[in-house]
TORLOMI-171485 format. One record per residue (C-alpha): x, y, z; residue number from 1. Coordinates in nm, 2 decimals, always signed. Example, Ala and Ser with C-alpha at 12.3 -4.5 7.8 and 13.67 -1.06 7.14 Angstrom:
2
[fimi [+1.23 -0.45 +0.78] 1]
[fimi [+1.37 -0.11 +0.71] 2]
This chain:
162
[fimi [+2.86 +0.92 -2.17] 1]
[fimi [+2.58 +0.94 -1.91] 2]
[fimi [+2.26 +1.06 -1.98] 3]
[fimi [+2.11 +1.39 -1.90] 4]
[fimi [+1.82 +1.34 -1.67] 5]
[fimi [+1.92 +0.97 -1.52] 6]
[fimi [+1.64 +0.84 -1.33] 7]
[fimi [+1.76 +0.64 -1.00] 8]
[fimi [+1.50 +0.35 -0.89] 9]
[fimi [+1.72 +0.38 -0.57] 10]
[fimi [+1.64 +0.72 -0.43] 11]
[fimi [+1.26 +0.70 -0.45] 12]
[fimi [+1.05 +0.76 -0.13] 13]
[fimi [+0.67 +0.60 -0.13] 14]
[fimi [+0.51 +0.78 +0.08] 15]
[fimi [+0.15 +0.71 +0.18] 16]
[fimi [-0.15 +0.81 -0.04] 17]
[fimi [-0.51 +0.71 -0.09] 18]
[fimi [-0.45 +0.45 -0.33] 19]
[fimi [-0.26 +0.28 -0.10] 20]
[fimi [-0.49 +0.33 +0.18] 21]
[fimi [-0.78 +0.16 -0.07] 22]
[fimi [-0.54 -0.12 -0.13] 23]
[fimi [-0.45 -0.16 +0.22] 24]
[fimi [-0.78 -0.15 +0.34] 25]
[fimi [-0.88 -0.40 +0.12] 26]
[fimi [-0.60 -0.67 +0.16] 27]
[fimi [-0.72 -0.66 +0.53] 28]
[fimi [-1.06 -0.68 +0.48] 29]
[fimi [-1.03 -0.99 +0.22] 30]
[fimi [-0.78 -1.11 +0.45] 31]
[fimi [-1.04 -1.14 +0.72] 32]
[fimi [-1.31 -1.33 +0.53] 33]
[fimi [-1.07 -1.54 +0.36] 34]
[fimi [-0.93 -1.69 +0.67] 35]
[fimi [-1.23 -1.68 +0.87] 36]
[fimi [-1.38 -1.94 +0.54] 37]
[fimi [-1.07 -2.08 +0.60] 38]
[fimi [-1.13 -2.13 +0.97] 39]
[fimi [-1.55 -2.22 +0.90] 40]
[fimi [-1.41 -2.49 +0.67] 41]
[fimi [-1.14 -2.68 +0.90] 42]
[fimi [-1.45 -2.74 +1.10] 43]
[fimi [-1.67 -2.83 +0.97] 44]
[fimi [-1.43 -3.12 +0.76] 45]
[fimi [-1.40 -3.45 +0.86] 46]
[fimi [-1.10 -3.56 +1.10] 47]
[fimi [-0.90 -3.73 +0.82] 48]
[fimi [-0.86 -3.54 +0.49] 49]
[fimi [-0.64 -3.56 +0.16] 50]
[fimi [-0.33 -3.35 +0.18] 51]
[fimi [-0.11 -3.41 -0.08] 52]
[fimi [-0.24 -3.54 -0.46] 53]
[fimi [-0.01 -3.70 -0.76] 54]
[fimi [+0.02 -3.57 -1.05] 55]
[fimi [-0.31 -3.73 -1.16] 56]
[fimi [-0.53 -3.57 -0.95] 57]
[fimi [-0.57 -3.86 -0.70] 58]
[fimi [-0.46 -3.83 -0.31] 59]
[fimi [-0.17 -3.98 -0.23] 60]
[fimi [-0.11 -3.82 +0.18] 61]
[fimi [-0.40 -3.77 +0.44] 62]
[fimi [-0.40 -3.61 +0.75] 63]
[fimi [-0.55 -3.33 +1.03] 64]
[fimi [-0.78 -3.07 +0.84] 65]
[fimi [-0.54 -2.83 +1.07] 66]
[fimi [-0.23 -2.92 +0.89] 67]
[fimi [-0.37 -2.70 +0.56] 68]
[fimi [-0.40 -2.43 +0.70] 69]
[fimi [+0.04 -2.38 +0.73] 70]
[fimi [+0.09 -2.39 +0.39] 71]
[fimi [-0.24 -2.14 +0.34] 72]
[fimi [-0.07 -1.93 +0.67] 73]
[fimi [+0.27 -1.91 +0.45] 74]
[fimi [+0.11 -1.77 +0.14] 75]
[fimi [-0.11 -1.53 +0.33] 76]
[fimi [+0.23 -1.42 +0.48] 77]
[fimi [+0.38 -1.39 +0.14] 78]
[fimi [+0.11 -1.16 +0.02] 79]
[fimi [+0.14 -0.93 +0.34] 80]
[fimi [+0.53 -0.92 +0.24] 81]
[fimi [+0.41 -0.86 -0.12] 82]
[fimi [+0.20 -0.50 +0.01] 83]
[fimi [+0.52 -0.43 +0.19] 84]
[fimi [+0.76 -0.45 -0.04] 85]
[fimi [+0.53 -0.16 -0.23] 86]
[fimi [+0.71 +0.07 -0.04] 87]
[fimi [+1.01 -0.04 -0.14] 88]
[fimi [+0.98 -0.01 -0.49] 89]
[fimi [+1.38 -0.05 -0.55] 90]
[fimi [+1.35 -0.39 -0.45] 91]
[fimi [+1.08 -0.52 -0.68] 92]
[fimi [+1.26 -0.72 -0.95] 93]
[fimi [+1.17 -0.64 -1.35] 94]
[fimi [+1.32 -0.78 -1.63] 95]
[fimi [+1.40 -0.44 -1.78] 96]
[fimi [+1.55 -0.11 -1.65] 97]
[fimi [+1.27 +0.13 -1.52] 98]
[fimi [+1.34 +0.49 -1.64] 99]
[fimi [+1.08 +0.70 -1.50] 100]
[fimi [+0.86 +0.81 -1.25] 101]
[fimi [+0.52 +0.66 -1.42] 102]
[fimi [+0.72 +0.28 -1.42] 103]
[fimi [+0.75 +0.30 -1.08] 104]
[fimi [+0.43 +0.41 -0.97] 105]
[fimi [+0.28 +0.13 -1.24] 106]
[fimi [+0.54 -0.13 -1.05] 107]
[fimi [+0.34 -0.03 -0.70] 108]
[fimi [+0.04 -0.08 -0.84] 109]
[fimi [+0.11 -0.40 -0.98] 110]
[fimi [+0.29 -0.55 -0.65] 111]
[fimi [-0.01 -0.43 -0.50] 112]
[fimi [-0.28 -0.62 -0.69] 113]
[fimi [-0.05 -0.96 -0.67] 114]
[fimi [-0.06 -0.94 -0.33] 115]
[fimi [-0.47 -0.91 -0.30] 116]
[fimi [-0.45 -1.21 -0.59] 117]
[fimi [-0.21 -1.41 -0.42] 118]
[fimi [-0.50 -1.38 -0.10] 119]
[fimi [-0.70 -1.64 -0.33] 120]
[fimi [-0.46 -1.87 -0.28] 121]
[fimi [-0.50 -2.00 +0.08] 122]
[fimi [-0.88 -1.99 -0.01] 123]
[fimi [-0.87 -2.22 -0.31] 124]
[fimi [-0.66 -2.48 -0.11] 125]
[fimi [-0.88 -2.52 +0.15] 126]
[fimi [-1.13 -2.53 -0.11] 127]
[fimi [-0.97 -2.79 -0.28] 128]
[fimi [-0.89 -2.99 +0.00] 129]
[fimi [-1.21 -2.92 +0.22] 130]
[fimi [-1.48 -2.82 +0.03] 131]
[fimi [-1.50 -3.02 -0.31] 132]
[fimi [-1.65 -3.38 -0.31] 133]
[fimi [-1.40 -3.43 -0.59] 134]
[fimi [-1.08 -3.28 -0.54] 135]
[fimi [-0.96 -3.07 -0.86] 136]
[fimi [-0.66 -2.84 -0.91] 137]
[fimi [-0.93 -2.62 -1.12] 138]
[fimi [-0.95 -2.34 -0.84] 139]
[fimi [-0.56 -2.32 -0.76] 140]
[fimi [-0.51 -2.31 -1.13] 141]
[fimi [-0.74 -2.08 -1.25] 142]
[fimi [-0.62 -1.81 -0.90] 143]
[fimi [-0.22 -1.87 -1.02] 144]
[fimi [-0.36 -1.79 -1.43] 145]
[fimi [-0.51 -1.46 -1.26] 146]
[fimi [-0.19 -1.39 -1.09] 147]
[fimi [+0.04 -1.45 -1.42] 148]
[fimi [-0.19 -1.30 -1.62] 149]
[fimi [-0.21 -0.98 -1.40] 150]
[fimi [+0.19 -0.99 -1.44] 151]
[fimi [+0.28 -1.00 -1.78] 152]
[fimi [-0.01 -0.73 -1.88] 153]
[fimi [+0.15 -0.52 -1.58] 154]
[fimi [+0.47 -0.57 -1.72] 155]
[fimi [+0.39 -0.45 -2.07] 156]
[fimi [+0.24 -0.12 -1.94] 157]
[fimi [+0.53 -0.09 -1.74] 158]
[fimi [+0.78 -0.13 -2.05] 159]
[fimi [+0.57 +0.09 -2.21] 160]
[fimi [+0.47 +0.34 -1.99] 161]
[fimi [+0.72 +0.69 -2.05] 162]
């Protein structure tokens, strides 16, 4: 027997409002002084510099200062496809079934403030790899807590919300 009142994740339309435009605006903006750190600290680093580290903390791979900024171009791509996929709220993946109009608009909201997180990222690699004396995983770790932390309280009030 089908319920009166289904709700259909599938035929909802985002269309553009100011929260958006604030979160938009914002991406871009931290997008901007993240990489131009980025930029600032690739040149200011010496010619050789640790690339990969063991599981103990110590390097174990050197190379061009250059060659960090791919994997910090990658994840700065996956955040852009994060504030994308916000308007495409049918494709964001949650490990329940989403009933209602409020779930989705908490879903957005939440896609939207992993992709301004996940900006962090690229900035505490560089970090890490260019700007520390000592090399730590402290920044990485503590950005990635932020990001799963932002996740599972998202996901509550999404379960939650009616």
């Amino acid at each position: 027997m089908e319920e009166k009142n289904s709700f259909d994740l599938k035929t909802v339309k985002v269309h553009r409002t100011t929260e958006a435009t604030v979160f938009e605006v914002a991406f871009v903006i931290l997008a901007i002084i993240v990489w131009g750190i980025i930029i600032w600290m690739i040149h200011r680093a010496p010619d050789i510099v640790p690339t990969h580290f063991d599981a103990s903390g110590r390097p174990n791979a050197y190379g061009s200062p250059t060659g960090i900024a791919i994997p910090c171009a990658i994840i700065t791509i996956a955040a852009l496809g994060l504030m994308v996929t916000a308007y495409f709220p049918r494709h964001i993946n949650m490990p329940f079934k989403i009933k209602n109009i409020r779930q989705v608009e908490l879903m957005i909201r939440q896609i939207r403030i992993a992709g301004i997180i996940l900006l962090f990222v690229p900035l505490a690699i560089a970090y890490m790899m260019l700007g520390m004396n000592t090399p730590s995983p402290t920044p990485i770790l503590t950005v990635i807590g932020l990001l799963i932390l932002e996740i599972l309280i998202f996901s509550i009030l999404i379960y939650k919300a009616k």
